[in-house]
C-alpha positions in Angstrom: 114.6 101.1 84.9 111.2 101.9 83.0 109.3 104.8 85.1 105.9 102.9 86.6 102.9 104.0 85.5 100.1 105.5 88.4 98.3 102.5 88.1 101.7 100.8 88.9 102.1 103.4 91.5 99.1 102.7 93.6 100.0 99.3 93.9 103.5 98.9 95.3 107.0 101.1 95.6 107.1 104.4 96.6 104.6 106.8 98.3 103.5 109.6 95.8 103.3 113.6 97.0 100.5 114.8 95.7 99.3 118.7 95.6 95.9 120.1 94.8 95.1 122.8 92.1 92.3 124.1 90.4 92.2 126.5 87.3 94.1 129.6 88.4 97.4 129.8 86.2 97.5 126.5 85.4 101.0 126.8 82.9 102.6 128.4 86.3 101.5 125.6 88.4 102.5 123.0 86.1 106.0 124.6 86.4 106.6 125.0 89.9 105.3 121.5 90.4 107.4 119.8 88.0 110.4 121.5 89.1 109.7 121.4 92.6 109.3 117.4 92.2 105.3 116.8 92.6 105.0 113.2 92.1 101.2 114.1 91.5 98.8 117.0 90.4 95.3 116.5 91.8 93.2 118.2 89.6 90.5 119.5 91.7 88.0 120.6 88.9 85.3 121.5 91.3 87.2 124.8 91.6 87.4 125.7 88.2 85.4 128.8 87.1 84.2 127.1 84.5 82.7 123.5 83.8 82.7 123.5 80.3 84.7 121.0 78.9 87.1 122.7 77.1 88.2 125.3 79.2 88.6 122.6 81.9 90.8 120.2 79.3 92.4 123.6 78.2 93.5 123.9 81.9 94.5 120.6 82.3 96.5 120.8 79.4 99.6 122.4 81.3 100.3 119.9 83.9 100.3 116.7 80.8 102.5 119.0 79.0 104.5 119.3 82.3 104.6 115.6 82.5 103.0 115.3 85.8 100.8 112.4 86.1 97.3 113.8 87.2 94.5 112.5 89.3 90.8 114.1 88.2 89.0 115.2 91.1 85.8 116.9 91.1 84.6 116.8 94.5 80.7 117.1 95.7 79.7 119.2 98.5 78.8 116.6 100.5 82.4 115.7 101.2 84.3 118.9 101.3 84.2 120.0 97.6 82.8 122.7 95.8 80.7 121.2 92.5 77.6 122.8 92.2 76.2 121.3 89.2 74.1 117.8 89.0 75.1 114.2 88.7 74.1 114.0 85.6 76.4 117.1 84.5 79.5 115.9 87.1 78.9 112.0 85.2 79.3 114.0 81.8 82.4 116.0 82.8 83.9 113.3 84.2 83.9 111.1 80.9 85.2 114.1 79.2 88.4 114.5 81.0 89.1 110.6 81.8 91.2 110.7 77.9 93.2 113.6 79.3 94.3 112.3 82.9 95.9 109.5 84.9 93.3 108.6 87.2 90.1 110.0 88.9 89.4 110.0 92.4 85.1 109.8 92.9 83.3 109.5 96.7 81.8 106.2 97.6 78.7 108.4 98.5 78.2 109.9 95.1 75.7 106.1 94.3 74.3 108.1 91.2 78.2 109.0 89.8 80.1 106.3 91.1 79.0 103.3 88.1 79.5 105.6 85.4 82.7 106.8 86.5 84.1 103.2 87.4 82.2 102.2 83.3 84.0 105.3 81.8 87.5 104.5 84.1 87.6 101.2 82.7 86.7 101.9 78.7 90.0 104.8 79.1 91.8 102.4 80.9 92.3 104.7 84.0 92.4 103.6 87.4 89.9 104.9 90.2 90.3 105.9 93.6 87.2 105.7 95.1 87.1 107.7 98.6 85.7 108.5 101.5 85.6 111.5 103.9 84.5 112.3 107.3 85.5 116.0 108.5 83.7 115.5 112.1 85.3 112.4 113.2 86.9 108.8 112.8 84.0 105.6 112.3 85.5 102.8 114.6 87.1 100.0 112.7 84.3 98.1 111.1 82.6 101.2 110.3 85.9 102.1 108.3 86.1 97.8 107.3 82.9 98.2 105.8 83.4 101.4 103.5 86.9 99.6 102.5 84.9 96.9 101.2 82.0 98.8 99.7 84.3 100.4 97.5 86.3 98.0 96.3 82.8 96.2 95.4 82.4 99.0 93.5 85.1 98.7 91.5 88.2 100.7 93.0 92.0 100.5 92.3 92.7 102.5 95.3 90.3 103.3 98.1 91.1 106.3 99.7 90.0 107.3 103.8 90.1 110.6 105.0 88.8 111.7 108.7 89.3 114.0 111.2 91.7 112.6 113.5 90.9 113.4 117.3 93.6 111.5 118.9 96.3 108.9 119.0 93.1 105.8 119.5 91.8 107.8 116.0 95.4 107.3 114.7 95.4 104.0 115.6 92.0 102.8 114.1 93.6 104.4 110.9 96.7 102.7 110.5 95.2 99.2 111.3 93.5 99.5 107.8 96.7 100.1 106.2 97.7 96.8 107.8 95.0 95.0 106.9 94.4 96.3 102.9 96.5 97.5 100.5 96.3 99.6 97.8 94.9 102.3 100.2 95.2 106.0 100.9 94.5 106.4 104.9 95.1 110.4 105.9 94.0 111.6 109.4 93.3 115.3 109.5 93.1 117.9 111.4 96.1 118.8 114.0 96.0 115.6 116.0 96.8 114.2 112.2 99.3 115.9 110.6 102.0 113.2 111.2 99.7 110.5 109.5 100.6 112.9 106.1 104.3 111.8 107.1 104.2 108.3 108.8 101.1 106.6 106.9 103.1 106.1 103.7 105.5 104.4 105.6 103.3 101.8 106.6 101.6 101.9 103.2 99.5 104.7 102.2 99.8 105.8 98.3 99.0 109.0 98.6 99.7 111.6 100.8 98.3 115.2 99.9 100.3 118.4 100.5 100.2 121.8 99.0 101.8 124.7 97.7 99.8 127.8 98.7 96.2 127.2 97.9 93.7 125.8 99.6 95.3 123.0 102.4 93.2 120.8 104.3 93.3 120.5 107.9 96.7 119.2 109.2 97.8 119.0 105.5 101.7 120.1 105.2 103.6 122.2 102.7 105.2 120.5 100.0 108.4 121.6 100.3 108.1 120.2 103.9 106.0 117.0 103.3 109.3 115.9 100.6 112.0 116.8 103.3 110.2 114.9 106.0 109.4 111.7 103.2 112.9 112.0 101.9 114.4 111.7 105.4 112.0 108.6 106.9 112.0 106.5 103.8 114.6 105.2 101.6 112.4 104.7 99.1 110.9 107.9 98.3 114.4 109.5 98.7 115.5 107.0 95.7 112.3 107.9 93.9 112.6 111.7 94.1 116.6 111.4 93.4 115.7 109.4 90.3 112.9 111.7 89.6 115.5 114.8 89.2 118.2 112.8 88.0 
């Protein structure tokens, strides 16, 4: 059977492992992951040293060479990440790696990106994740309803929610989006989360996010630990990764 492509992916079948990595010995990391079994490499170009555009393609080089699909990420301060630059600069950047990469990932707050990236996204024929964070705590349900449908108006593939999880009622709120939309990414953090990293993709979630060294979010899981656990609860990632090594 023909591999599915990560637009393919973020539809149906299998939940994808994704780890983060930035611009630190990117031919090492592209390694490790592939023979480790990453299903995805988020490129998290918000920590690169440099935002030139070709030292950032030269770094993403690796992980295509690798053949890891890759999911462009650079992430603004106002949800966690570490860009420093303008819109106008992140909008530029952005367009310049879209050729080079799988997918991009781009906040629903980022108004002043977010066209642009979805205009650019569609021209390359890439999907986008648009996404959403809250480090603090979960919205209640319509809260979380209406971001959901904000971003799909906006022209998302994939919308992605990520909060701080406080407690099972937080869990809860969470996995009754996963219910009601698909082609989502739900991830509770924090301690009180760290099994939605595990359980979510069984009830639908695309994406969960796990790392290997680095920088881990709150609640997020090794790898190495995040595949075990997938490969145990769900008989179709432990087909996917077989077939992935095979």
């Amino acid at each position: 059977m023909a591999t599915q492509t990560l637009r393919e992916r973020l539809t149906g079948g299998a939940p994808l492992v994704a780890v983060s990595f930035g611009d630190d010995d990117p031919a090492g990391h592209a390694a490790r992951a592939r023979a480790l079994g990453v299903d995805l490499a988020e490129l998290r170009i918000d920590w690169h040293r440099s935002a030139e555009p070709a030292d950032v393609l030269a770094a993403i080089a690796p992980f295509r060479a690798a053949g890891l699909p890759t999911l462009a990420t650079i992430r603004s301060k106002a949800e966690g990440g570490y860009w420093s630059g303008d819109d106008a600069a992140r909008l530029r950047l952005f367009a310049a790696v879209l050729p080079a990469v799988d997918a991009v990932d781009v906040e629903l707050s980022s108004d002043q990106v977010l066209p642009g990236v979805v205009a650019a996204a569609r021209a390359a024929d890439r999907p986008v994740i648009v996404s959403y964070h809250d480090f603090d705590r979960t919205p209640g349900a319509a809260e979380l309803r209406a971001k959901v449908e904000a971003a799909r108006a906006a022209g998302a593939d994939a919308v992605k929610i990520s909060t701080m999880a406080q407690g099972a009622g937080d869990l809860r709120v969470l996995a009754g989006l996963l219910v009601e939309y698909d082609r989502m990414i739900v991830i509770g953090m924090g301690a009180e989360g760290a099994g939605s990293r595990v359980f979510f993709p069984l009830l639908g979630s695309r994406i969960t996010y796990s790392a290997i060294g680095g920088r881990p979010a709150p609640g997020q899981l090794p790898f190495e630990e995040t595949k075990r656990l997938l490969t145990t609860f769900s008989p179709e990632y432990a087909a996917s990764a077989e077939a992935m090594t095979a």
